[in-house]
N, C-alpha and C positions, 0 to 999 in steps of 0.2 A: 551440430554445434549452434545452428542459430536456435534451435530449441531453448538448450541450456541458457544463452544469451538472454533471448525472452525471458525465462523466468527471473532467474538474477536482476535481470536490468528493472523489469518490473518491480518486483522484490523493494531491489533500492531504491526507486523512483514512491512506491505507499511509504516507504519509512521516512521520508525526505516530507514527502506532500500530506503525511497524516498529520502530522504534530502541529502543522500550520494550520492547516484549516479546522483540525479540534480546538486549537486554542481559543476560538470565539464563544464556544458553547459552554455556557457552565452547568454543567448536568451534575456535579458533585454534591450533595447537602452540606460539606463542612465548608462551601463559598458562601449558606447564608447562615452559619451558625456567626453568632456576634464575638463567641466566648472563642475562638479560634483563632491560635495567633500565624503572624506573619509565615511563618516555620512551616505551618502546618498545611494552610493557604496551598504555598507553593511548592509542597514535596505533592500535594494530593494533584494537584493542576499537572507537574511534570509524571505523574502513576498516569494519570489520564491522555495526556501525550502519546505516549509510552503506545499505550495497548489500541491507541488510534492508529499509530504509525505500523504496528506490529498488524494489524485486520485492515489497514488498508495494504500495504504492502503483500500480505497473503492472499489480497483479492486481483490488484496488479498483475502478482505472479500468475492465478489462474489465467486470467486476460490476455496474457503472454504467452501461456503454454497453448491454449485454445486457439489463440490464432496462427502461432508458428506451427502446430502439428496440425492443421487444416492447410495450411502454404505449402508445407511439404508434402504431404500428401496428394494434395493436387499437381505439385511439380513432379512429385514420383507416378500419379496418374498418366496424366498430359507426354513427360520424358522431354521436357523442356523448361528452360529458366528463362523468364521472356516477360515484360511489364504484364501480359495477361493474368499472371499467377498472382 
């Protein structure tokens, strides 16, 4: 269970903290095209959001998963749950 929790919690925790911290970067071409209106601006900025939140959150997850199946298996080593694990 705390496996599954890891990942999840990670999960939501990249989709939460991607969108933020992409939002500084403007890596998109149609932020310096002149001819681009308001519209377009900001569906592309929120596309970009998007698939930050979506690869941070997937990377999270692994972060999650690598550290609770390393806890557990050392607790399932060891045969004890104890601040050392």
């Amino acid at each position: 269970t705390k496996l599954v929790a890891s990942v999840i919690g990670g999960g939501l925790m990249g989709m939460v903290f991607g969108p933020i911290f992409s939002s500084s970067v403007l890596t998109n071409p149609i932020d310096q095209d002149p001819n681009a209106t308001f519209r377009q601006k900001v569906f592309s900025g929120w596309k970009d959001m998007m698939k930050a939140g979506v690869r941070m959150g997937k990377t999270f997850a692994v972060v999650g998963l690598v550290y609770s199946s390393s806890e557990c298996t050392i607790e399932k080593i060891r045969g004890k749950h104890d601040y050392k694990n």
